[in-house]
VMD Tcl script that draws the C-alpha trace (Angstrom):
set ca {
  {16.41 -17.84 -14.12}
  {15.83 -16.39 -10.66}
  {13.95 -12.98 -10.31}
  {13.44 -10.78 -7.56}
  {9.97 -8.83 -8.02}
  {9.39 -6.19 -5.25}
  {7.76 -2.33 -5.09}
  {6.16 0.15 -3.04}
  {9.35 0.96 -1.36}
  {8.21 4.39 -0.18}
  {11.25 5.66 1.54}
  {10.47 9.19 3.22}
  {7.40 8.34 5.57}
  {7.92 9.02 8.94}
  {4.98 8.54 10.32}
  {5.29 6.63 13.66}
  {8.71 7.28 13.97}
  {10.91 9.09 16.39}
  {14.30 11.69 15.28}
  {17.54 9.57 15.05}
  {20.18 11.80 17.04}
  {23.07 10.47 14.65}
  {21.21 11.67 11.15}
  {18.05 14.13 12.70}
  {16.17 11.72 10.15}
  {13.12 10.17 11.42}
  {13.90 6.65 11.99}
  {11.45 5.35 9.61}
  {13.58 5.90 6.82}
  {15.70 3.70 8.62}
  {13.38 0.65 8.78}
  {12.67 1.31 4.81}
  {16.27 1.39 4.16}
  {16.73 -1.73 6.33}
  {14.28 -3.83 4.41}
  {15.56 -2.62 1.01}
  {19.33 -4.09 2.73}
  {17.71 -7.59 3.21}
  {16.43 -7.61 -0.32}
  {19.54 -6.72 -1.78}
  {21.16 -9.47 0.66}
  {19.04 -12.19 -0.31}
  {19.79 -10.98 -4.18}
  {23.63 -11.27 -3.86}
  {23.17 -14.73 -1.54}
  {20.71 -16.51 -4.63}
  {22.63 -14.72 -7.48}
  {19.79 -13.62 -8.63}
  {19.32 -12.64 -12.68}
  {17.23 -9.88 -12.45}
  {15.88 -7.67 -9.87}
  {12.74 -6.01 -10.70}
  {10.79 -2.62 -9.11}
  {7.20 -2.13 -9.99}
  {7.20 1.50 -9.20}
  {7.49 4.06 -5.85}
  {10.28 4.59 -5.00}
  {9.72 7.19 -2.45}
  {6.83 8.58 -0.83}
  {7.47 11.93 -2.60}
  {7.55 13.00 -6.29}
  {10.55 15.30 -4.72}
  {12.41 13.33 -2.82}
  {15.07 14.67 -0.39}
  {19.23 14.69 -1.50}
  {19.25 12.05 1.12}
  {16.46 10.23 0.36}
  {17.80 9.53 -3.01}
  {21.29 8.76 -2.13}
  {20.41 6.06 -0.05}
  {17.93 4.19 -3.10}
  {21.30 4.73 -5.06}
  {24.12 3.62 -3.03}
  {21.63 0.11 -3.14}
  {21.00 0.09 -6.66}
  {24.63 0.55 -7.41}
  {25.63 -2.09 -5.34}
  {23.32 -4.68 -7.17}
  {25.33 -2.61 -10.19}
  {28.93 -3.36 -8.69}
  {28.09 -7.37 -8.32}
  {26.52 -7.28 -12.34}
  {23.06 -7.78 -11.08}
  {20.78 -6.30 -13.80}
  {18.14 -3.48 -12.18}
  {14.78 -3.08 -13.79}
  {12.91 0.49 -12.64}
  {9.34 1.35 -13.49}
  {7.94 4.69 -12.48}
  {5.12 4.22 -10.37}
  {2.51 7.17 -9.29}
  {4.98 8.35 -6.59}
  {7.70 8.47 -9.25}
  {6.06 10.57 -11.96}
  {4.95 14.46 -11.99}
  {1.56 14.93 -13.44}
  {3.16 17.39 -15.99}
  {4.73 15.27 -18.81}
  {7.72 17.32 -19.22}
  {9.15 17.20 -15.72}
  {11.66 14.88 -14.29}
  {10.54 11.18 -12.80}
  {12.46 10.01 -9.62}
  {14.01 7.61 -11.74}
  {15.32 9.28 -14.61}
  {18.35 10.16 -12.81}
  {19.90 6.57 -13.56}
  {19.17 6.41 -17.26}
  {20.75 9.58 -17.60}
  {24.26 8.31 -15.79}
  {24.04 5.27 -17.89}
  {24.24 3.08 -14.69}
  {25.72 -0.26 -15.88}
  {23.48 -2.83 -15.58}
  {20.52 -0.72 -14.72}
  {17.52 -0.20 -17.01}
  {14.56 2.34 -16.55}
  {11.29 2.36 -17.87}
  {9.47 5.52 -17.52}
  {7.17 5.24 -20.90}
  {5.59 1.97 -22.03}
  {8.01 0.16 -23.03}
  {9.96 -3.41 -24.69}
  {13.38 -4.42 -22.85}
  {15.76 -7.39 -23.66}
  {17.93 -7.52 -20.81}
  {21.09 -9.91 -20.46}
  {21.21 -11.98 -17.49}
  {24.16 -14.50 -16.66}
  {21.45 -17.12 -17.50}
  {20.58 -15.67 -20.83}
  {18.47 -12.88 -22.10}
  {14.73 -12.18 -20.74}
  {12.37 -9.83 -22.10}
  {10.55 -6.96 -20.24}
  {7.43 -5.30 -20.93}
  {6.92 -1.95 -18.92}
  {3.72 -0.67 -18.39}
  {4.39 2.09 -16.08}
  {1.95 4.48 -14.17}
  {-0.43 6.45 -16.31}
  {-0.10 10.27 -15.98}
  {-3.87 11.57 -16.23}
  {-2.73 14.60 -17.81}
  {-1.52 13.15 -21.14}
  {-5.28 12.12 -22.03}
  {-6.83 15.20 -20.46}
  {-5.02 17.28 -23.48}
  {-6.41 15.59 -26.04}
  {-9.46 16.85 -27.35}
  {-11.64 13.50 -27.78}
  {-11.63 13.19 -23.83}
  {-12.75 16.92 -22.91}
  {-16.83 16.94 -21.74}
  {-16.14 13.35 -20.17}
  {-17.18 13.57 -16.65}
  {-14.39 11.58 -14.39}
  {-15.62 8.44 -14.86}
  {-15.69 8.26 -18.27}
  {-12.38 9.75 -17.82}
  {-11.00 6.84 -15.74}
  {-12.53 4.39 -18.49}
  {-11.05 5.80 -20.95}
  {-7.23 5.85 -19.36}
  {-8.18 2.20 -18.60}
  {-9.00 1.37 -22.30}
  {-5.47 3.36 -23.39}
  {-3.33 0.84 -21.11}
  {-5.40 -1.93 -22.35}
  {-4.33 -1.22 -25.85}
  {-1.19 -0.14 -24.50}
  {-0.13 -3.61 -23.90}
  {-2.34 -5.11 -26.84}
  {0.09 -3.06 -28.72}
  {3.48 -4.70 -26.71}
  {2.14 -7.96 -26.41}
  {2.54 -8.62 -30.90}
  {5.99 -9.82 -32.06}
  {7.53 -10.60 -28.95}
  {10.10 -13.66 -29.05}
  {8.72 -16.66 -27.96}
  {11.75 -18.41 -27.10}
  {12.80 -15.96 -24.56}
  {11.56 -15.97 -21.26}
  {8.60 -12.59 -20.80}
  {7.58 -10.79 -18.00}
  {5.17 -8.09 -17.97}
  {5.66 -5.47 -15.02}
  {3.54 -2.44 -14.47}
  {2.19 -0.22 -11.81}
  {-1.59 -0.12 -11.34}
  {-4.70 -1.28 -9.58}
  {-6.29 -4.73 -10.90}
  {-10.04 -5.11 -10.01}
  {-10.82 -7.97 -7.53}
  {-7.48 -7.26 -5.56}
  {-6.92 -6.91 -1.81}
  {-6.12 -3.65 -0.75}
  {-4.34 -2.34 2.41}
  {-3.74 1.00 3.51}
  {-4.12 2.84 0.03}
  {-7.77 0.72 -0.08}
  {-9.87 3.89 0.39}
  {-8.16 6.14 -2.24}
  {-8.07 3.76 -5.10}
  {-11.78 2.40 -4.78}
  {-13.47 4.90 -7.06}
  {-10.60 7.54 -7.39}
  {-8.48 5.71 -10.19}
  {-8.64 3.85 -13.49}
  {-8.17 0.22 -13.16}
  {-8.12 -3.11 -15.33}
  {-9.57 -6.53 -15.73}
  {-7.05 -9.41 -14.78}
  {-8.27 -10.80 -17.88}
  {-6.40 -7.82 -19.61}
  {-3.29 -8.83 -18.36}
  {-3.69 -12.60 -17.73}
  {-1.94 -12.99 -21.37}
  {-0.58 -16.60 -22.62}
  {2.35 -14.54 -24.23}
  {3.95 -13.81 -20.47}
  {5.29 -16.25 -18.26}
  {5.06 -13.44 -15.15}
  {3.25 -10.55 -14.50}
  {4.88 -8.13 -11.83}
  {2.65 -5.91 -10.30}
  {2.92 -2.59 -7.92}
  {0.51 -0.40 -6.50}
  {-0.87 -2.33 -4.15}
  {0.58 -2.73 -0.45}
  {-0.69 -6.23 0.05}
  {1.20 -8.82 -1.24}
  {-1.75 -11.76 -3.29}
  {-1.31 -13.79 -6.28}
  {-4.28 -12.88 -8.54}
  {-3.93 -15.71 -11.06}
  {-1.79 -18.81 -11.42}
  {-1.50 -19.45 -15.19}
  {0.46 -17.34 -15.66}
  {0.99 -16.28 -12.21}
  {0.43 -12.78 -11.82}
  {0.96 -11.10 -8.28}
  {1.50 -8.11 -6.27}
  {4.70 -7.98 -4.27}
  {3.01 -5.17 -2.19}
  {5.04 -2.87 -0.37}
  {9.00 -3.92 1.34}
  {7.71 -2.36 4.48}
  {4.55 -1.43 7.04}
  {3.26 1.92 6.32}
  {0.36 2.68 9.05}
  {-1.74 0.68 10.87}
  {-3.81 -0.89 7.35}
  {-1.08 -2.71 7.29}
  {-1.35 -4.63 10.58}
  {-2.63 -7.97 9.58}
  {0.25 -8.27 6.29}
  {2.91 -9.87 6.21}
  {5.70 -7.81 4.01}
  {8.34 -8.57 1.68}
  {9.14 -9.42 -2.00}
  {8.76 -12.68 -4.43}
  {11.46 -14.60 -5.19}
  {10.55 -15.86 -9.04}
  {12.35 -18.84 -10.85}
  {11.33 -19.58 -14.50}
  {12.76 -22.54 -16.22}
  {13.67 -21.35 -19.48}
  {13.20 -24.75 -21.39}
  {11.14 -23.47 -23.83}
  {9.28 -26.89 -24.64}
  {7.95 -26.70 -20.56}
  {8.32 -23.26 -19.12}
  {7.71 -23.44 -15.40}
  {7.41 -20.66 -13.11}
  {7.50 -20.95 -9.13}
  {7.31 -18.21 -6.63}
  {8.47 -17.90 -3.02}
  {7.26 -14.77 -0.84}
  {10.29 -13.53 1.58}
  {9.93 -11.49 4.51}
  {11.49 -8.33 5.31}
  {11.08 -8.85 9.15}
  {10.38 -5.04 9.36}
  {8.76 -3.49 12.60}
  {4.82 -4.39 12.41}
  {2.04 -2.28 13.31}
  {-0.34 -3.86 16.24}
  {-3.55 -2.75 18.02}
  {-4.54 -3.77 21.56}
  {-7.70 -2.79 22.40}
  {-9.03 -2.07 26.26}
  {-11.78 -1.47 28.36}
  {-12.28 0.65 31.55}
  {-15.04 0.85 33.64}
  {-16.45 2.99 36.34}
  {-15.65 -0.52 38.77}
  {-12.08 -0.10 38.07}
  {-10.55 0.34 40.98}
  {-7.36 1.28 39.37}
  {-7.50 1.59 35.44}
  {-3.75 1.60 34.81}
  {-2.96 -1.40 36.62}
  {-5.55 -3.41 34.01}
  {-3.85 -1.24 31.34}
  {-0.19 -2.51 32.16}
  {-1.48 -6.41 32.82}
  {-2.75 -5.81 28.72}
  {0.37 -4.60 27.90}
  {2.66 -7.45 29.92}
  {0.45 -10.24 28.33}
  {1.48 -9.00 25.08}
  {5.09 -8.25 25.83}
  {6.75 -10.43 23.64}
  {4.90 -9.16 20.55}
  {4.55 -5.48 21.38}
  {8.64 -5.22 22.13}
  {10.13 -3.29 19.20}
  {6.91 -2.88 16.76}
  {4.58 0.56 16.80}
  {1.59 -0.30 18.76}
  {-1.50 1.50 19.67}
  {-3.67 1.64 22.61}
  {-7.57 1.97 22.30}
  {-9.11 2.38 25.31}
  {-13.06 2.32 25.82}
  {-13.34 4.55 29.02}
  {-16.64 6.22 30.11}
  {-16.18 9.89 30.87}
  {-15.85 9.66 34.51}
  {-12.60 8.04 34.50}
  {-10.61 9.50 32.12}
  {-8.97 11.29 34.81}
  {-7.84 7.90 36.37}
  {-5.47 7.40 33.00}
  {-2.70 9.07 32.83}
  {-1.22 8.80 29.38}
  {2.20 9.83 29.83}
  {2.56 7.00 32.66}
  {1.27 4.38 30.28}
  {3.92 5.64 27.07}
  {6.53 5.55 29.64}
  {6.05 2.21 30.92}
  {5.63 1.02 27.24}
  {9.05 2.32 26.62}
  {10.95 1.52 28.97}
  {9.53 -1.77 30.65}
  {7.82 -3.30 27.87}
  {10.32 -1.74 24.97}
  {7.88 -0.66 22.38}
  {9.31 1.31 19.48}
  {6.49 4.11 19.09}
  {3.59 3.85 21.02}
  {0.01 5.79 20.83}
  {-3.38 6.14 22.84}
  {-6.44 6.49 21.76}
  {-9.41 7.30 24.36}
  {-12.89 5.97 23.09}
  {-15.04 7.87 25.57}
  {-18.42 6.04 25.85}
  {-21.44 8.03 24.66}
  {-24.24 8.38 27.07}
  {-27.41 7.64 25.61}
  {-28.97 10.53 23.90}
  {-32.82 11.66 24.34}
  {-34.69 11.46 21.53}
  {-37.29 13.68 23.05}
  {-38.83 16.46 21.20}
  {-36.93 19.35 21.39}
  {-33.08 17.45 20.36}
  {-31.22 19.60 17.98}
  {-30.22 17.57 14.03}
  {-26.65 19.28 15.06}
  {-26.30 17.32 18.66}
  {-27.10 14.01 16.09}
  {-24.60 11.54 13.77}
  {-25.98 10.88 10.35}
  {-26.89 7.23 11.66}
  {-28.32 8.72 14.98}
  {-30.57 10.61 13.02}
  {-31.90 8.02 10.77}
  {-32.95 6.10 13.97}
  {-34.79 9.00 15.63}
  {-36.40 9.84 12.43}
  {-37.58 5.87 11.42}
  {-38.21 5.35 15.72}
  {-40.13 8.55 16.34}
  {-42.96 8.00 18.61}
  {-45.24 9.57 15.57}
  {-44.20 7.09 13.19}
  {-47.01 5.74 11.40}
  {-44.07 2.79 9.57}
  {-44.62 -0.79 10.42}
  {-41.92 -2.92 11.81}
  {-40.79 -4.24 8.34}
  {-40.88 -0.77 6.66}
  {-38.62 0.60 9.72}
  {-36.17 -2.37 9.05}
  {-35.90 -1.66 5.30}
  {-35.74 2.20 5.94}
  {-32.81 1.61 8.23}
  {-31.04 -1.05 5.80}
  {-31.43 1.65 2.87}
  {-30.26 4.50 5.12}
  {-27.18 2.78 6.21}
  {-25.76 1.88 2.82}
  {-26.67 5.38 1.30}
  {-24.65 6.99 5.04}
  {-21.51 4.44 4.36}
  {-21.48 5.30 0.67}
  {-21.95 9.20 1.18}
  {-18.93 9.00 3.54}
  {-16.61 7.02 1.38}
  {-17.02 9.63 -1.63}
  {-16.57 12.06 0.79}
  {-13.33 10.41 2.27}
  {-11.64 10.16 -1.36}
  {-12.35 13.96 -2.09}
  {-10.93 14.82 1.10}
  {-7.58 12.68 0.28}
}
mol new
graphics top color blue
foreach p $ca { graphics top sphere $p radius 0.5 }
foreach p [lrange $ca 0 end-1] q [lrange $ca 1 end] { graphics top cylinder $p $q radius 0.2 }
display resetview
């Protein structure tokens, strides 16, 4: 029985993308919509059984007319060539209020042949043209069905978060009892497993969500655990094999070192020896790359070591979204011009979207008497403070004042970060 697991499709960024003068769409839908064709390629070429979304479909919980004609005039070709479709809601999907509309529920309530949509935790036997294979949904979590109940009002938001993880835990407790051992199981959901990789969403779900225990879901009654949430693709555990697809495309720069795609999952249904393999496919989509720079006050001519960069990296740079970081002290950032550089990018060395960043070099502040805590970083602080020439510390105490500084600074700044998102 071959199974295509994938998620995260996000369709409506357009970050990094330009307008496309056919549609007046941003062109990033484009690459989304490109990846999601190889996918459903590679599902009519293998003949696949199943194909099965972990959850986000778009970026948006109100996605545009166009937006979700495109995800549908996909699905329904998987439809037209009797490929069964699998949908669970993932946090992009779902509304926080329980009685609106997820993105999803428009193809349950068509009746879409061969599609199946789980939007509430859920059992599904679904008939493949290799026989029947059972489904449990776990989908995302909305926070406001616990927050109504009266047992979790008081509970500060961790206890909160502990409490939502506890529910899912008993959640699929609950679906794991009486389910047929002599059909193949898979268990697909759409949430954050502690001890995984993250990419680009690492900084809001460290500390901002509920999560689980891989032993939670690491169950002997599944042969498969399908996972979304996650943009990096990882297999967290190999008996049973339980893995995140991550997401079908690059979404910003977090994304730069991962490859991106889908599994490809075959499960021998002999019940007496019930093997699983897995085979990660690539989308091929554009990739996000940083080259990084330096200028100098002996430059006689900045651009020209700007454009050498670039030409060494030609055949990598040509067609992806790339970004420049140049480390330029301040007396020569008049010697780059930036719209010289994009248009050279562009044109001679054909990258897709490109950006600058200038890192202008700090000259070294005094840490006379007199320097205002405003003119200072939190770090620069710390180190006039510990390095004062009226410190009575020893060397060792400064050391340890400075280790304990630092980690209370980095930590301050990540809380800080996931309010702000």
């Amino acid at each position: 029985m071959k199974i295509i697991h994938f998620a995260d499709l996000h369709i409506g960024v357009e970050a990094y993308g330009t307008v496309n003068s056919e549609t007046g769409a941003s062109t990033r839908i484009d690459d989304f919509l490109n990846s999601f064709d190889r996918l459903v390629e590679l599902a009519l070429e293998e003949e696949v059984d199943l194909v099965l979304f972990c959850g986000d479909v778009y970026k948006s919980r109100t996605p545009s007319q166009t937006q979700q004609r495109e995800f549908a005039k996909r699905i329904k070709r998987l439809s037209d060539n009797n490929i069964p479709v699998h949908l669970v809601a993932g946090n992009h999907d779902v509304h926080n209020a329980a009685e609106k509309a997820t993105t999803i529920d428009i193809f349950s309530t068509l009746h879409i042949p061969h599609v199946t949509v789980s939007t509430k935790p859920s059992v599904s036997v679904i008939k493949t043209k290799s026989g029947k294979i059972q489904v449990v949904s776990v989908p995302w979590l909305r926070r406001s069905v616990l927050l109504a109940r009266d047992d979790i009002r008081g509970l500060d938001f961790n206890g909160i978060n502990d409490r939502m993880s506890q529910t899912i835990n008993n959640i699929i407790e609950t679906l794991s009892t009486n389910l047929n051992p002599l059909l193949p199981t898979v268990l697909a959901m759409h949430v954050w497993v502690q001890g995984c990789s993250t990419s680009s969403e690492g900084k809001m779900s460290i500390g901002n969500e509920h999560s689980l225990l891989l032993s939670s879901i690491a169950r002997k009654e599944y042969d498969y655990v399908a996972l979304g949430h996650i943009h990096r693709h990882q297999v967290l555990n190999e008996t049973p094999y339980v893995a995140y697809s991550g997401s079908l495309d690059s979404l910003d720069f977090g994304d730069e070192d991962d490859e991106k795609g889908f599994y490809l999952v075959e499960i021998n249904t002999n019940v007496a020896k019930r093997e699983v393999r897995l085979e990660f496919k690539q989308t091929l989509g554009k990739r996000f790359i940083t080259i990084k720079t330096a200028v100098t006050a002996d430059d006689a001519n900045p651009i020209d070591k700007i454009f050498k960069q670039l030409e060494s990296a030609q055949e990598a740079i040509a067609g992806n979204i790339v970004r420049l970081l140049i480390n330029t002290p301040q007396e020569c950032l008049s010697k780059i011009d930036d719209q010289l550089i994009r248009k050279t990018a562009a044109q001679k060395y054909k990258v897709f979207y490109f950006d600058i960043t200038r890192i202008v070099q700090k000259e070294e502040r005094s840490r006379a008497e007199g320097v205002t805590a405003e003119s200072l970083t939190s770090q620069e602080a710390l180190e006039w403070y510990v390095n004062r020439n009226d410190s009575e510390y020893s060397t060792e105490t400064k050391a340890k004042l400075m280790e304990i500084g630092k980690a209370v600074i980095a930590e301050t700044d990540e809380k800080l970060l996931c309010l702000e998102i």
